[in-house]
C-alpha positions as CSV (number, residue, x, y, z in Angstrom):
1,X,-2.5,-72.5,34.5
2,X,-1.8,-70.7,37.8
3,X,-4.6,-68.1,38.5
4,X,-2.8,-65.0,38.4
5,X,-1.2,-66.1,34.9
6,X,-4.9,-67.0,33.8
7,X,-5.7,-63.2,35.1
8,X,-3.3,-61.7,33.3
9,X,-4.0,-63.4,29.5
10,X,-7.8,-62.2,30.1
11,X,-6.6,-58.3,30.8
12,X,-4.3,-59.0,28.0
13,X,-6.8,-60.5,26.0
14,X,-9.8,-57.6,26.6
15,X,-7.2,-54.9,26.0
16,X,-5.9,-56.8,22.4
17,X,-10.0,-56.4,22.1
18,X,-10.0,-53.2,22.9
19,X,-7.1,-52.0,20.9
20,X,-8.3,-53.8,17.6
21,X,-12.0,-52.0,18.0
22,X,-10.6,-48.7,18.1
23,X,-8.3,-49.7,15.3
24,X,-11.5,-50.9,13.3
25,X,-13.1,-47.7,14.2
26,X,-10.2,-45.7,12.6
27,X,-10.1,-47.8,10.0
28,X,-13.5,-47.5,8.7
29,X,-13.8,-43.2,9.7
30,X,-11.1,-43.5,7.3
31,X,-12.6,-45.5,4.3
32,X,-15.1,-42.8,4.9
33,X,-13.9,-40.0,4.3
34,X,-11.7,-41.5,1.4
35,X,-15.5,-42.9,0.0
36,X,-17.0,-39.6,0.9
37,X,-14.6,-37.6,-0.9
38,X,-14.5,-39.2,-4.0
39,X,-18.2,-38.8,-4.0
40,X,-18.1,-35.2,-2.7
41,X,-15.6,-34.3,-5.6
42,X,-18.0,-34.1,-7.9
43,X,-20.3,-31.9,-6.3
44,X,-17.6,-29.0,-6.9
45,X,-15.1,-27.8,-3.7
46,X,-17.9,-26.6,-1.2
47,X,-18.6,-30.1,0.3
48,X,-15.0,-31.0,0.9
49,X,-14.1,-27.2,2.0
50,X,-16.9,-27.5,4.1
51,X,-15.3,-31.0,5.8
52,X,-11.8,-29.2,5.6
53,X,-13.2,-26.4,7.4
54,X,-14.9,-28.0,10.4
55,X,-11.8,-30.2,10.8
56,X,-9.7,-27.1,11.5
57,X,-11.9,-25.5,13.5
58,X,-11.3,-28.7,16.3
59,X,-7.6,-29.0,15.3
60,X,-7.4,-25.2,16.3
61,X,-10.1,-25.3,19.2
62,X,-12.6,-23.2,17.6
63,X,-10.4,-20.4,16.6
64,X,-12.5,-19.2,13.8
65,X,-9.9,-16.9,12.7
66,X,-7.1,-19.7,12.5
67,X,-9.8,-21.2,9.7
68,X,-11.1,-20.5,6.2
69,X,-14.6,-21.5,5.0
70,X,-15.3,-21.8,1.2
71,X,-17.5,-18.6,1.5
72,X,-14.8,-16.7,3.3
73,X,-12.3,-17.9,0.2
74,X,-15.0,-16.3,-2.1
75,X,-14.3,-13.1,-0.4
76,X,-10.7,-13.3,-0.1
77,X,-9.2,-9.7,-1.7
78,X,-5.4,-9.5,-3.3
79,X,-2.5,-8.3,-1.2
80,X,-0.1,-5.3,-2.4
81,X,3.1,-6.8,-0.8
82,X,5.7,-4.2,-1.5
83,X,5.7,-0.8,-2.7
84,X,8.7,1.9,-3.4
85,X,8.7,5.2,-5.0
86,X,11.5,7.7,-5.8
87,X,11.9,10.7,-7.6
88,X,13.9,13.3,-8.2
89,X,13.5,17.0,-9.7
90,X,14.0,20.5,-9.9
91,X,12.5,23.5,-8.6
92,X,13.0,27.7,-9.3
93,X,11.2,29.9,-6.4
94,X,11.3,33.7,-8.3
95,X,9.3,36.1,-6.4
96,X,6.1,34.3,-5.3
97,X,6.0,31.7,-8.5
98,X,7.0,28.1,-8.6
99,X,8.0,26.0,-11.3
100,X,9.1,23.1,-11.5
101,X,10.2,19.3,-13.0
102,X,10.1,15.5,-11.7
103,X,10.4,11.9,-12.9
104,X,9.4,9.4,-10.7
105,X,9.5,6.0,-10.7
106,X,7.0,3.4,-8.8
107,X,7.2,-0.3,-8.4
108,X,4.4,-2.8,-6.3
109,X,3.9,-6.1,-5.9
110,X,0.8,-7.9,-5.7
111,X,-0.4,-11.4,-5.2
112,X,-3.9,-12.6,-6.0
113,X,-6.0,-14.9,-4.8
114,X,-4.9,-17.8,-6.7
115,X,-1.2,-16.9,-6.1
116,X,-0.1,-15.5,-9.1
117,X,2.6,-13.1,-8.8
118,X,2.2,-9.5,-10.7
119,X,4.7,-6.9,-10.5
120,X,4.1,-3.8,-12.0
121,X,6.8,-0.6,-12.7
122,X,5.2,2.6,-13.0
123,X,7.3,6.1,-14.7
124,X,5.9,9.6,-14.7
125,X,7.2,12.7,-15.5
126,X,5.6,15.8,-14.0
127,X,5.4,19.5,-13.9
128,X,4.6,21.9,-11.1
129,X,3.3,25.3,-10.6
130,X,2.8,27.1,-7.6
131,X,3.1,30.2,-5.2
132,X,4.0,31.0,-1.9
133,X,5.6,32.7,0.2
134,X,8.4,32.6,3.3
135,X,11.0,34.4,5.7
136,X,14.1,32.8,5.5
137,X,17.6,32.1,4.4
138,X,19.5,29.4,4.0
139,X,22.4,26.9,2.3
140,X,22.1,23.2,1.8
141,X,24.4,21.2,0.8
142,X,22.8,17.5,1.3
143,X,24.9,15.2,3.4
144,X,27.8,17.8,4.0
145,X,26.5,21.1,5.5
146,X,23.1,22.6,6.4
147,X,22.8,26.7,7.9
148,X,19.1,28.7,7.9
149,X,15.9,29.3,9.6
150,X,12.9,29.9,7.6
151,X,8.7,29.7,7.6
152,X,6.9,29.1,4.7
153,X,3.4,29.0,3.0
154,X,3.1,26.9,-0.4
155,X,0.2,26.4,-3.0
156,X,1.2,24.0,-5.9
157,X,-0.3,22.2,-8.8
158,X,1.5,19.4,-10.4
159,X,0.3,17.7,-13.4
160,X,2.0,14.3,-14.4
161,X,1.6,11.5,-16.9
162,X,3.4,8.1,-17.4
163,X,3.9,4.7,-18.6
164,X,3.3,1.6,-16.7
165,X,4.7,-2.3,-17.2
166,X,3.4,-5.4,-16.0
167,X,5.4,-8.6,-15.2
168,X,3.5,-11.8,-14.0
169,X,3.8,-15.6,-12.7
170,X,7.0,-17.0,-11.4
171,X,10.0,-14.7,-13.0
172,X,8.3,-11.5,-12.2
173,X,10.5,-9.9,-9.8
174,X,13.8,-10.9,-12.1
175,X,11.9,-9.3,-15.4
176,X,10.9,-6.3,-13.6
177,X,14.8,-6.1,-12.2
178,X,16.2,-6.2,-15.5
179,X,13.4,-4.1,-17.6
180,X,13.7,-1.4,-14.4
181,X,17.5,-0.9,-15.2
182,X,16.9,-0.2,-18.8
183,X,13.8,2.1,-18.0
184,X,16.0,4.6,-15.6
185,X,18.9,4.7,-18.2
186,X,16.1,6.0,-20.4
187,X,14.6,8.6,-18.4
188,X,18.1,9.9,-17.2
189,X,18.8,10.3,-21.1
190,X,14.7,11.7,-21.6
191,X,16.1,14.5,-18.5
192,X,19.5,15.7,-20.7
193,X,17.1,16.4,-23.9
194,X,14.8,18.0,-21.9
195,X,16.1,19.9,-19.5
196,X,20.3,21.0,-21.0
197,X,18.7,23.6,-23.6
198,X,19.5,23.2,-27.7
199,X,23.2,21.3,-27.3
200,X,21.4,18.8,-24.1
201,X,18.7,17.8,-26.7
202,X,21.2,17.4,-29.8
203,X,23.7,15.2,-27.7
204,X,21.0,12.9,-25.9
205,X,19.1,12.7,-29.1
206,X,22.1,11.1,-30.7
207,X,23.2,9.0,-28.0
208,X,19.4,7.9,-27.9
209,X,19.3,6.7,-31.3
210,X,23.0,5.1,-30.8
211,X,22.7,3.5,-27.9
212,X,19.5,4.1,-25.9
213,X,18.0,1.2,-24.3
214,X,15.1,-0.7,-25.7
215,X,11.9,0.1,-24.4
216,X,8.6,-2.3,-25.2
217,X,5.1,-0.5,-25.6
218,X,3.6,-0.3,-22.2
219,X,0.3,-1.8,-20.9
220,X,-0.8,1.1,-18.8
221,X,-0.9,4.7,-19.7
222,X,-1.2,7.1,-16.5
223,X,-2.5,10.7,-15.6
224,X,-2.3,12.3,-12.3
225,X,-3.3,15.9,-11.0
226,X,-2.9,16.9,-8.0
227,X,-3.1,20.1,-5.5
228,X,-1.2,20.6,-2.5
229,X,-1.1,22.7,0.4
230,X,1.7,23.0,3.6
231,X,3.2,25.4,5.8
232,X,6.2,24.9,7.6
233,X,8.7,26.5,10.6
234,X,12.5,25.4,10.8
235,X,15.6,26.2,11.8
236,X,18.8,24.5,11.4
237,X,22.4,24.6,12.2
238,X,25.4,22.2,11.8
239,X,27.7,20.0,9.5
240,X,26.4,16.3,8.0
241,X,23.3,15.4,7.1
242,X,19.6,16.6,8.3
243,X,16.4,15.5,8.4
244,X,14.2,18.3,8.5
245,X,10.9,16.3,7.5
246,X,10.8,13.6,10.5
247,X,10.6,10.7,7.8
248,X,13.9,8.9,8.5
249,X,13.3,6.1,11.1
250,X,14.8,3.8,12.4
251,X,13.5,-0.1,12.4
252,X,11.1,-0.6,14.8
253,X,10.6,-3.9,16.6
254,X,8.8,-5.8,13.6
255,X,12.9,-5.4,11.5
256,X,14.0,-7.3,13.9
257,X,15.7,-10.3,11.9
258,X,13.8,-12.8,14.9
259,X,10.5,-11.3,13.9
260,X,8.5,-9.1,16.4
261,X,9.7,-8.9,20.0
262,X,8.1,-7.8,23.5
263,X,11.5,-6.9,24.7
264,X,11.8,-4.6,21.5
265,X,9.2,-1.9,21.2
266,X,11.6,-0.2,18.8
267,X,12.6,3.7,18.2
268,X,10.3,5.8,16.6
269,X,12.5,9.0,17.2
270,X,13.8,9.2,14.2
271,X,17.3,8.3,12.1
272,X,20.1,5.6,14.3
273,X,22.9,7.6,14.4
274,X,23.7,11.1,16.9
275,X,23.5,14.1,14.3
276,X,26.0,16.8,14.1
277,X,23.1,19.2,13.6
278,X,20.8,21.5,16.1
279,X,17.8,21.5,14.6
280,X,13.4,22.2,15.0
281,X,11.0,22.3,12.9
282,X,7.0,21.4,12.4
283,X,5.5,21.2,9.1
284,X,1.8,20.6,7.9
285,X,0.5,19.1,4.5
286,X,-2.5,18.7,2.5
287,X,-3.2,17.0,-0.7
288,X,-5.8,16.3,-3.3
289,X,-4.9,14.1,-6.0
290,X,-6.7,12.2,-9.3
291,X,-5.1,9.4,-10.9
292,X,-6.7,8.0,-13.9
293,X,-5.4,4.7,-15.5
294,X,-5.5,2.9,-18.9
295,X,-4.8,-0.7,-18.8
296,X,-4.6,-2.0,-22.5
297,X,-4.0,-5.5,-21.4
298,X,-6.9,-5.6,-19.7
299,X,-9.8,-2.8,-21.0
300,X,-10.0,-1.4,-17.6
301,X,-9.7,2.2,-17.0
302,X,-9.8,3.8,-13.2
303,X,-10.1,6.7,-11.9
304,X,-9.1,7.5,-8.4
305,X,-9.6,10.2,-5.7
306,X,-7.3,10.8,-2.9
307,X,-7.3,13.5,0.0
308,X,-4.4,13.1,2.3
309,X,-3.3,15.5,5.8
310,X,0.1,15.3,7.5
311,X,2.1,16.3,10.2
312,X,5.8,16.0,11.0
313,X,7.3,17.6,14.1
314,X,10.7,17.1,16.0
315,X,13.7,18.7,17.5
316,X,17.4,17.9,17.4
317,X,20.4,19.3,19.5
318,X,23.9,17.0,19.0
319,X,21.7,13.7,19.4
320,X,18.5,12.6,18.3
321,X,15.5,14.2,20.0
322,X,11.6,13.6,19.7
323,X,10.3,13.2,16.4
324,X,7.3,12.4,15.0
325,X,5.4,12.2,11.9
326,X,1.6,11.2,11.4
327,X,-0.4,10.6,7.8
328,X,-3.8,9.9,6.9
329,X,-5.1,9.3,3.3
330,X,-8.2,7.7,2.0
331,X,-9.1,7.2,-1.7
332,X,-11.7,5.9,-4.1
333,X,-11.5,4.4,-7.2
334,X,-13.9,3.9,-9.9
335,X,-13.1,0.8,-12.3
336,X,-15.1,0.7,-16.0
337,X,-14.4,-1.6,-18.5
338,X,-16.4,-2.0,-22.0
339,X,-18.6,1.1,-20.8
340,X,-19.6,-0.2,-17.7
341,X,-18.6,0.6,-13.8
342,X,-17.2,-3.0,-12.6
343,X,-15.6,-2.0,-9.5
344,X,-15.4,0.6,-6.4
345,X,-12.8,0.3,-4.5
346,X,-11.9,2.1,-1.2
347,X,-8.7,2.1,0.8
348,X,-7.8,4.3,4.0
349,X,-3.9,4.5,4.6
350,X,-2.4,5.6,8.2
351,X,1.4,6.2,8.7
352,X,2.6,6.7,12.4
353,X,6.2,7.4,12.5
354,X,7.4,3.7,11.0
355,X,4.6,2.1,10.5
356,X,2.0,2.2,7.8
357,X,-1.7,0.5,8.4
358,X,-3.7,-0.3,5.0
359,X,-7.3,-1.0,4.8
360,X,-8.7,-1.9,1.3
361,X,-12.2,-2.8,0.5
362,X,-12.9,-3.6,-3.2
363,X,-16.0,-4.0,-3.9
364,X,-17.4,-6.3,-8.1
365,X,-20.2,-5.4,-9.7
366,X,-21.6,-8.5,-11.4
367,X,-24.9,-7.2,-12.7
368,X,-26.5,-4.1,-14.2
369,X,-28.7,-3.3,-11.0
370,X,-25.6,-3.5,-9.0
371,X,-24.6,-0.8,-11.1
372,X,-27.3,1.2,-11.1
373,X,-27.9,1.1,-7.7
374,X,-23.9,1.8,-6.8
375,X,-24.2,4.9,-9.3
376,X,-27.4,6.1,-7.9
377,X,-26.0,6.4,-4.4
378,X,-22.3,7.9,-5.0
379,X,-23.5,9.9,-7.8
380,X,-27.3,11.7,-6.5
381,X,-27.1,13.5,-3.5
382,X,-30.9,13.5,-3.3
383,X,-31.2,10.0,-3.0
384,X,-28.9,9.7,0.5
385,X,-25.2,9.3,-1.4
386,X,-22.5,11.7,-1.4
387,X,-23.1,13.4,-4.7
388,X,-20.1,15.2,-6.4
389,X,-18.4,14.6,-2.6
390,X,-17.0,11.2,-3.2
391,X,-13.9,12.2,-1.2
392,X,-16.2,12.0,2.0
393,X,-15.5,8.5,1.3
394,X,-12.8,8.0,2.5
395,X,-13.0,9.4,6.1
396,X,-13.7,5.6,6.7
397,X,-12.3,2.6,5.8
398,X,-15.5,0.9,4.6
399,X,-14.6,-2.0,6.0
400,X,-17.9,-4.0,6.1
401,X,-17.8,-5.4,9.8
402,X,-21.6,-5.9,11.3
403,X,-24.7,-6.3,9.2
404,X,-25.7,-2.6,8.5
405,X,-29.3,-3.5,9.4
406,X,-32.6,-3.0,7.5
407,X,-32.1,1.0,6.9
408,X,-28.8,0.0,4.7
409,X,-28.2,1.8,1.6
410,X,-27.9,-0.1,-1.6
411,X,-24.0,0.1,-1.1
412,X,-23.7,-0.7,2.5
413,X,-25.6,-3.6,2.0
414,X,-23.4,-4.9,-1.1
415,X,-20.3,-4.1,0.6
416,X,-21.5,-6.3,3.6
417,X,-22.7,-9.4,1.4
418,X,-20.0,-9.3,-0.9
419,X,-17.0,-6.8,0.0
420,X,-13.3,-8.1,-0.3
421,X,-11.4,-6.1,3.0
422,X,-8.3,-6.2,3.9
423,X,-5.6,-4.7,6.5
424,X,-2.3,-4.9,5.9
425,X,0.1,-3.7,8.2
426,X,3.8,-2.3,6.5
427,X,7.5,-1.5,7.6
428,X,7.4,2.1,6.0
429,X,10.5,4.0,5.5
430,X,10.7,7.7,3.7
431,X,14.0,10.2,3.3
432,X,14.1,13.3,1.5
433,X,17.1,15.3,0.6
434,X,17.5,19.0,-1.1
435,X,20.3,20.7,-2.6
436,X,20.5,24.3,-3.2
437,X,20.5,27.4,-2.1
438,X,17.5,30.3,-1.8
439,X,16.7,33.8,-0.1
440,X,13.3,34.6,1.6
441,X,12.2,37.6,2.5
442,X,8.7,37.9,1.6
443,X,9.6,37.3,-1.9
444,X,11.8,34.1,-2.9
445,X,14.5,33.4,-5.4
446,X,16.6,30.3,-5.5
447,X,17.1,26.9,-6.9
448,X,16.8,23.5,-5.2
449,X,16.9,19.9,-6.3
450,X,15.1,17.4,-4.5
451,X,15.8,13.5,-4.1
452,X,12.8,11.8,-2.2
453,X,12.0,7.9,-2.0
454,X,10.4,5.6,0.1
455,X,9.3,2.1,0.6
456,X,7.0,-0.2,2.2
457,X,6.6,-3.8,2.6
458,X,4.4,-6.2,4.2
459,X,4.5,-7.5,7.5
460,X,1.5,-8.5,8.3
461,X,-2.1,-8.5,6.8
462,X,-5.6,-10.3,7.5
463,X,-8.8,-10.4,5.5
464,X,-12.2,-9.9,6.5
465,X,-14.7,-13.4,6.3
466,X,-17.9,-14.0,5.4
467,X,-21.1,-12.6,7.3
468,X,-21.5,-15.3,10.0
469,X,-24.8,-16.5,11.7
470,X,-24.5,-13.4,14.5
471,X,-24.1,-10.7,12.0
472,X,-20.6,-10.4,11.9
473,X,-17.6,-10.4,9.6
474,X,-14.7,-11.8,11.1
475,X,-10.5,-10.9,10.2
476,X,-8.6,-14.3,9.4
477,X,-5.0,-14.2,8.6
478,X,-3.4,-13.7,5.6
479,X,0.0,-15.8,6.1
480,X,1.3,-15.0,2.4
481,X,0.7,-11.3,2.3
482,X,4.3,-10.7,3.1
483,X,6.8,-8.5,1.5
């Protein structure tokens, strides 16, 4: 055999070596982790999460946040994927006094931890009271003609209760479709016998019993309260619709059908289309609100506070102009079942022009000194906690980030050990329309009826991990929290 030939079979030969080593090698990691697996499996998930966890941290080059521990899927929350609302309702303005009727209807759709789909449809009817008073005159005629100026100062109570209806696992949404349909037909026929005097209430009566939908008990029973507060400057002139609130947007960049896009920041100005109107106005808002809710499917009953501020602004002459419109509301809510407080939950909402940004931290309470401790502090101002203020609450997002440290109050440190955050980011849409006409001039008199709804759904959320060894709680993604 010629030397260069004999050369040649040896490199062959060492790298056939070579080759079948590392083959080996792979071979038996494998076997393994197959053999350590099956043993793992019946020491429960943690072992194997644990393995699954430290294999995506070096597939993803140590981004912690690309990666989920079995401890941070302890602590991974729900996710409220879509919300709407809509209502509609009338209002008489005599003198300084307000009264007035709405229905509305709510729908959300949330998905848990373990994926199961829940969508729930929500109908209240309310009443209002109020007084106020303005400077003003004008017509409106929705989408056909708008004329006035006016400035106004409103106080209003509204007191509200309703039905809820849940619809779970895979054919949720196409229950809740069908049910919703059958729900509205009702109320509209619940609006004639209530509202069209003796001969309204006779007729719908009779075409109830005829041919009125069929409506199953519901599992949540619902009472709200609430106590709001605005003032407002506008003026307007022109022919076609108007958006004297601010809340009609267009799609910003994260509609776009590609997903979100550098080269589209998007329009936050307001609606897409050049308005026949000259308009200005600037409006602020505040509201207190109680909800309290009876699940019968479940035991639980809640109870939650809200305090919420806003400010719309924005000027219009032939085209669309600056607009603007800014929210902020934070709630708690109290969660008892069989006599005993099982849950806190806090969630701090902020709307800027298009976009709505939710943080929710719920918080279980698995044993009676949880609760004790929990009550002590929200409930007994002497002992450091916020006494009868629990509003104050919500002027942060509770979102348990850092270790609080050694000085921690008995909440602080439960919501860091075991607090289920998370931020959700949502395309939020809102339009309001009024028909009527009314006269101010220190003292009011007119008639208006209002259409308002508004949406939002997920487009991106995260959740907040477990404590890690530096103190810290870490956001990892939430890929399914999508509306």
């Amino acid at each position: 055999m010629a030397r260069g030939e004999q050369s040649a079979n040896i490199g062959r030969t060492g790298r056939d070596h070579g080759e079948g080593a590392v083959n080996h090698l792979v071979v038996m990691l494998l076997l393994a982790l197959v053999a350590g697996a099956l043993v793992t499996a019946s020491l429960g998930g943690w072992v194997v999460g644990g393995i699954r966890y430290a294999i995506c941290r070096v597939a993803n080059a140590g981004d912690a946040a690309a990666c989920e521990s079995p401890r941070d899927r302890e602590l991974r929350p729900g996710c409220l994927t879509f919300l709407s609302s809509d209502s509609y309702g009338g209002v008489i303005d005599v003198l300084i006094f307000r009264v007035g009727k709405d229905y509305s209807f709510l729908r959300t759709t949330t998905i848990a931890p373990d994926g199961t789909k829940t969508v729930t449809i929500t109908a209240v009817k309310g009443g209002t009271a109020g007084v106020g008073t303005g400077v003003g005159v004008g017509i409106n005629g929705g989408n056909l003609f708008n004329l006035g100026a006016d400035a106004a100062v409103d106080a209003q109570v509204r007191l509200g209760t309703g039905d809820g209806w849940e619809f779970t696992g895979p054919d949720a949404e196409r229950n809740a479709d069908e049910f919703e349909g059958r729900l509205r037909e009702q109320y509209q026929i619940d609006a004639v016998k209530e509202n069209a005097g003796p001969l309204g209430w006779i007729g719908g009566s009779i075409y109830d019993a005829v041919a009125g939908p069929d409506i199953p008990d519901p599992n949540i029973r619902r009472f709200e309260g609430e106590f709001d507060l605005s003032g407002s400057l506008s003026a307007i002139a022109g022919i076609g619709p108007s958006d004297p609130t601010g809340r009609h947007r267009k799609p910003d960049r994260h509609t776009d059908p590609r997903g979100p896009q550098p080269d589209n920041p998007g329009d936050t100005r307001g609606s897409d289309s050049v308005n026949p109107n000259a308009q200005a106005w600037v409006g602020l808002d505040a509201n207190e609100k109680a909800i309290m809710q009876v699940n019968d499917r479940t035991g639980e009953t809640s109870v939650t506070l809200s305090l919420r501020g806003e400010v719309s602004y924005g000027a219009n002459a032939g085209a669309d102009g600056p607009q603007g419109r800014r929210q902020a509301t934070g709630a708690v809510t109290l969660t008892r079942k069989d006599g005993k407080l099982t849950k806190v939950t806090f969630a701090q909402t902020h709307i800027v022009d298009g976009t709505a940004t939710v943080v929710t931290t719920e918080l279980p309470l698995r044993s009676d000194e949880q609760r004790r401790a929990v009550a002590e502090y929200l409930l007994d101002p002497a002992g450091g906690g916020p006494g009868g203020r629990l509003l104050s609450l919500t002027w942060d997002d509770m979102a348990p980030t850092t270790d609080p440290g050694p000085d921690a109050t008995p909440l602080q440190r439960l919501l860091y050990d075991q607090g289920m955050s998370s931020r959700i980011e949502y395309e939020y849409d809102q339009s309001d329309s009024n028909y009527g006409a009314s006269v101010k001039l220190g003292l009011r008199l007119g008639l208006n009826v209002a259409l308002s709804d508004s949406t939002r759904r997920a487009i991106g959320a995260e959740y907040l991990g477990a404590p890690a060894p530096d103190g810290r709680r870490q956001y990892l993604r939430m890929p399914e929290c999508r509306g």
